[in-house]
ROZA-501333 format. One record per residue (C-alpha): residue number from 1; residue in one letter; chain; x, y, z. Coordinates in steps of 0.05 Angstrom, whole numbers. Each point is the difference from the previous one (the first is absolute). Example, Ala and Ser with C-alpha at 12.3 -4.5 7.8 and 13.67 -1.06 7.14 Angstrom:
1:a:A:246:-90:156
2:s:A:27:69:-13
END
This chain:
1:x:A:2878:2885:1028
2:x:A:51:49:17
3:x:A:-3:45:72
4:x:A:-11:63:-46
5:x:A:-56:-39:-41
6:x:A:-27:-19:73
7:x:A:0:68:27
8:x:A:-44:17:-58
9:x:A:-47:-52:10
10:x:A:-12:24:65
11:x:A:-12:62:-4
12:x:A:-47:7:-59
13:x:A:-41:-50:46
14:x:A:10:43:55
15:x:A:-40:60:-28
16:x:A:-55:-42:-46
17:x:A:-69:21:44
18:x:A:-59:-27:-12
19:x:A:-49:53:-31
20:x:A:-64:12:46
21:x:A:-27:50:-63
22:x:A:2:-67:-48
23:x:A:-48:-45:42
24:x:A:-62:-6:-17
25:x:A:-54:14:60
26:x:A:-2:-76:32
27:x:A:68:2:-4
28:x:A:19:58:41
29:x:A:-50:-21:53
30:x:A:26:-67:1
31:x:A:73:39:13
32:x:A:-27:44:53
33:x:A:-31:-61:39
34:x:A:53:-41:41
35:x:A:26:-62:-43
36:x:A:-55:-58:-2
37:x:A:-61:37:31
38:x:A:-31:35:-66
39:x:A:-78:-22:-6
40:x:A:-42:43:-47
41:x:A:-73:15:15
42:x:A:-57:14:-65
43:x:A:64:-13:-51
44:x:A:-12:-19:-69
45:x:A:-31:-70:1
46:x:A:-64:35:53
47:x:A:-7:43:-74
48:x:A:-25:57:38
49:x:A:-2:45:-61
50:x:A:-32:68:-17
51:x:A:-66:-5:-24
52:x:A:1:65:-39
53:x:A:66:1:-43
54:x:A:-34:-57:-49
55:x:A:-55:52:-11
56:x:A:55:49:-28
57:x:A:33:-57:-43
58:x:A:70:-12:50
59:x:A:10:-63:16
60:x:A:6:-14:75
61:x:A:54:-24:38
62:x:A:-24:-49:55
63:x:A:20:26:57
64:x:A:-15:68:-21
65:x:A:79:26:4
66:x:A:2:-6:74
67:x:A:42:-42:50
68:x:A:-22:-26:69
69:x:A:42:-40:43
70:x:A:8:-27:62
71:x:A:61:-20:36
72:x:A:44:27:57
73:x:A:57:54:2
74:x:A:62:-14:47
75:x:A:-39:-53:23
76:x:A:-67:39:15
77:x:A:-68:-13:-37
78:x:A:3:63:-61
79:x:A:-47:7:-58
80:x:A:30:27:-63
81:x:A:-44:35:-54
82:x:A:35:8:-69
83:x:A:-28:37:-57
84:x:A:20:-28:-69
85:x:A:24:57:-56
86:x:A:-4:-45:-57
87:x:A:-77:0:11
88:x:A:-28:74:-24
89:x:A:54:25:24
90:x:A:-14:-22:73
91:x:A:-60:42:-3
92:x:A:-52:-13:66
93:x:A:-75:-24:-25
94:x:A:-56:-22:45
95:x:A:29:-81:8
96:x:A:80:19:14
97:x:A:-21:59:43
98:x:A:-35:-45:53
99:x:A:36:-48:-6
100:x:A:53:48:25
101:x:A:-56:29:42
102:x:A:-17:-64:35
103:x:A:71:-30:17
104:x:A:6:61:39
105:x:A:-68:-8:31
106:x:A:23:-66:24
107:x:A:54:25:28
108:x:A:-27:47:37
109:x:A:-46:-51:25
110:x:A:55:-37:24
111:x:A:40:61:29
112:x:A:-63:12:50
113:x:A:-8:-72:13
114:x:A:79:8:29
115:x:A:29:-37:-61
116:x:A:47:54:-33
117:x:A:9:-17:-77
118:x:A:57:44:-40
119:x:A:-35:34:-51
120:x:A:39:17:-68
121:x:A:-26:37:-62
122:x:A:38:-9:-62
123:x:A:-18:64:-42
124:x:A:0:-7:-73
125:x:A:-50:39:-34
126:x:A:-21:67:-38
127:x:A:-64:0:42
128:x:A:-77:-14:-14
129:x:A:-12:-42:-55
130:x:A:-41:46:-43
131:x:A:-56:-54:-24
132:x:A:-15:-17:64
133:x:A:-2:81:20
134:x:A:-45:17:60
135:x:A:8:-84:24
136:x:A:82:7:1
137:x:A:-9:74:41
138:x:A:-40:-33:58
139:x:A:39:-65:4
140:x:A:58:52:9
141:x:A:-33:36:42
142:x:A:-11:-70:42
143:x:A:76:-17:1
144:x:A:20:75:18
145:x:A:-48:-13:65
146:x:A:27:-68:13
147:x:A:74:25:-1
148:x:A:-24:56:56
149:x:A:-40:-49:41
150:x:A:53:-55:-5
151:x:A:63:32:10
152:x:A:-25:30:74
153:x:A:24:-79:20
154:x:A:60:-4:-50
155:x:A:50:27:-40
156:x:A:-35:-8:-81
157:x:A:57:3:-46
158:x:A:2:25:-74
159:x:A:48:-17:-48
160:x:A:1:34:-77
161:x:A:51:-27:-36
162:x:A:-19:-5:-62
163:x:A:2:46:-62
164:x:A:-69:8:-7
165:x:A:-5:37:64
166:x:A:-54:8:45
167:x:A:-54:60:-12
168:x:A:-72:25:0
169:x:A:-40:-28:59
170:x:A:52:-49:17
171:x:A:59:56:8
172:x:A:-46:17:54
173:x:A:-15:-66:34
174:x:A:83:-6:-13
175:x:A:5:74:47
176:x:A:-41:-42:61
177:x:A:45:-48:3
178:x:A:46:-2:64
179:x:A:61:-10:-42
180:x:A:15:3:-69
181:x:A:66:-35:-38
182:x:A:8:15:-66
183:x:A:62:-8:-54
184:x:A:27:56:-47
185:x:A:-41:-31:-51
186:x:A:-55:4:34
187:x:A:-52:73:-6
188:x:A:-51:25:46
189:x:A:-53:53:-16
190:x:A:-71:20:0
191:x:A:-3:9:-86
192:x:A:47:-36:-42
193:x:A:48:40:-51
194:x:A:-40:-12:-54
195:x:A:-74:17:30
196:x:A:39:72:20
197:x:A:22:11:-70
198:x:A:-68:-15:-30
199:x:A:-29:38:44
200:x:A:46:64:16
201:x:A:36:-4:-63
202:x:A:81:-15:-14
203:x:A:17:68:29
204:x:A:-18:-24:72
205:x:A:39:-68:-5
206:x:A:30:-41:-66
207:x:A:-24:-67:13
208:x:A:55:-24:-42
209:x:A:59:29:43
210:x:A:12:-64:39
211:x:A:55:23:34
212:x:A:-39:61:29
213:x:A:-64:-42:17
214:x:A:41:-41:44
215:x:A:39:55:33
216:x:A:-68:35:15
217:x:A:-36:-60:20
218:x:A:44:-62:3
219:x:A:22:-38:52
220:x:A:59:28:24
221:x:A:-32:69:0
222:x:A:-67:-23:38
223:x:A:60:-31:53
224:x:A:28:65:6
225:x:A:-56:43:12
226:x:A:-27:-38:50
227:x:A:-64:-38:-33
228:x:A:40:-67:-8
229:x:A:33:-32:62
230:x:A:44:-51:-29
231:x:A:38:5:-73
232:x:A:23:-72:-12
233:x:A:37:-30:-71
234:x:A:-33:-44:-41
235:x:A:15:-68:31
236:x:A:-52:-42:32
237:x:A:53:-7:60
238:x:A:0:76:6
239:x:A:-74:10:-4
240:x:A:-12:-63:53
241:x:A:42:32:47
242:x:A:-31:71:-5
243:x:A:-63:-26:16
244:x:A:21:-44:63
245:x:A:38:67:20
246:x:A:-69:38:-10
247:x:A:-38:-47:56
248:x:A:60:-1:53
249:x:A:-14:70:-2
250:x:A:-69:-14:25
251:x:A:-62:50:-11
252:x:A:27:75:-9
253:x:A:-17:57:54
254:x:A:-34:41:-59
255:x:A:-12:-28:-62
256:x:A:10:52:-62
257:x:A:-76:5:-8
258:x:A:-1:25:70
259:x:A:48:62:-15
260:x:A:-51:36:-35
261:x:A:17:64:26
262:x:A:80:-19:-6
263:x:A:-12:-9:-76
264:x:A:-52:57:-11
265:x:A:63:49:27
266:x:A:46:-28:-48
267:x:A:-45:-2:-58
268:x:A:-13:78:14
269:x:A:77:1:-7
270:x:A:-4:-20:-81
271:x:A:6:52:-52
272:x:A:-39:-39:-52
273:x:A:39:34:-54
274:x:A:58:-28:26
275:x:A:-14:-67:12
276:x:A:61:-43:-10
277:x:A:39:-63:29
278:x:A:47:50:51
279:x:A:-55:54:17
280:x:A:-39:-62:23
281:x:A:48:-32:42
282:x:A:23:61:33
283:x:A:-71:20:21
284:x:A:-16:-67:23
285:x:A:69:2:38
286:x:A:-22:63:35
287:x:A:3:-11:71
288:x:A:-65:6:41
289:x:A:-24:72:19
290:x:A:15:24:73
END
């Protein structure tokens, strides 16, 4: 092999990365876990499965589309939970919710016993599962208090990476998080493009203008205005190092939930006929009022 032929070779391995967006869910908990310690809880051979999708004709998936796993983070005990987007669309139902629920729970537990576990939510989902309606809202509601109760004793760290996002009830379990790491790919918000178009018609947002969706609600955009923390690339390297910087940061003075009045200022700010990628960022820029 020629030296130019060699050069080559190096390089191209030099920049291949490892995709984080292309893992399934056991797989990027398995990534964010250090090397060896992964050990899932309820996983797919417990066949903890919904008991109401066969009653609507879906066929189940048996762990219900949700993650749990034990293992430890930098060397300290963490418990990952990882939604999976291949399973109706990582949508939350009564069994994935508390499952999600309880890991936190028992980490809580643990936090007040003076064990500190590193709590990580993998967000991956458009929300509720609609056939499971008024079941999915209060397991949400259950993981929303969890996150508050839990992250008084440590940092509990979000990561949406993915393209399917993270919204409905779960874009708002996401907002409690101490930190949140996302990728470009990745979107954040309360409706999903398509749910606004249906419902406020193509004049208030073309679902189909990807570009625009992203710049309004994408990663880099959530980054800039504040309501993500940490924009990493799609590698698994970058996204396990974003969430080891996230806990050496420890628990935050004021977590964003806490800024109510903060956000309610800049909100009145918003001329919602002008809402657009550079009006937002410049109002959530704005420095503080004297």
């Amino acid at each position: 092999m020629s030296g130019r032929d060699t050069v080559g070779t190096v390089h191209a391995a030099s920049i291949i990365r490892d995709s984080f967006i292309e893992l399934p869910a056991r797989e990027r908990a398995r990534t964010l876990l250090d090397a060896g310690t992964f050990r899932e809880l309820l996983g797919p051979f417990d066949r903890l499965e919904s008991p109401w999708l066969p009653l609507q004709g879906i066929v189940c998936q048996a762990d219900d589309g949700a993650v749990i796993a034990r293992g430890t983070i930098d060397g300290e005990p963490a418990v990952v939970a990882a939604i999976e987007s291949a399973f109706q669309g990582g949508s939350i139902g009564e069994v994935s919710g508390s499952k999600i629920a309880a890991a936190l729970e028992l980490a809580l537990r643990d936090c007040e016993r003076g064990k500190p576990v590193r709590p990580v939510i993998v967000f991956e989902t458009g929300g509720v599962r609609l056939q499971e309606a008024n079941l999915g809202l209060a397991v949400i509601a259950e993981i929303q208090a969890a996150i508050v109760a839990l992250r008084r004793h440590v940092p509990v760290v979000g990561v949406i990476a993915g393209m399917v996002g993270c919204f409905g009830g779960m874009s708002l379990a996401a907002a409690l998080c101490s930190y949140l790491v996302a990728t470009r790919q990745g979107r954040l918000g309360m409706n999903g493009p398509e749910v606004i178009e249906q419902e406020a018609g193509i004049d208030e947002l073309d679902a189909s203008d990807r570009r625009y969706v992203w710049q309004l609600i994408g990663g880099e955009q959530r980054a800039a205005t504040g309501l993500v923390d940490m924009l990493a690339d799609d590698d698994t390297n970058a996204i396990r190092s974003a969430v080891r910087e996230a806990f050496a940061r420890g628990v935050p003075a004021q977590h964003r939930s806490e800024a109510v009045d903060r956000y309610l200022a800049r909100l009145a700010q918003i001329d919602p006929a002008n809402v657009a990628p550079e009006s937002m960022r410049a109002v959530f820029h704005a420095k503080e009022q004297a």
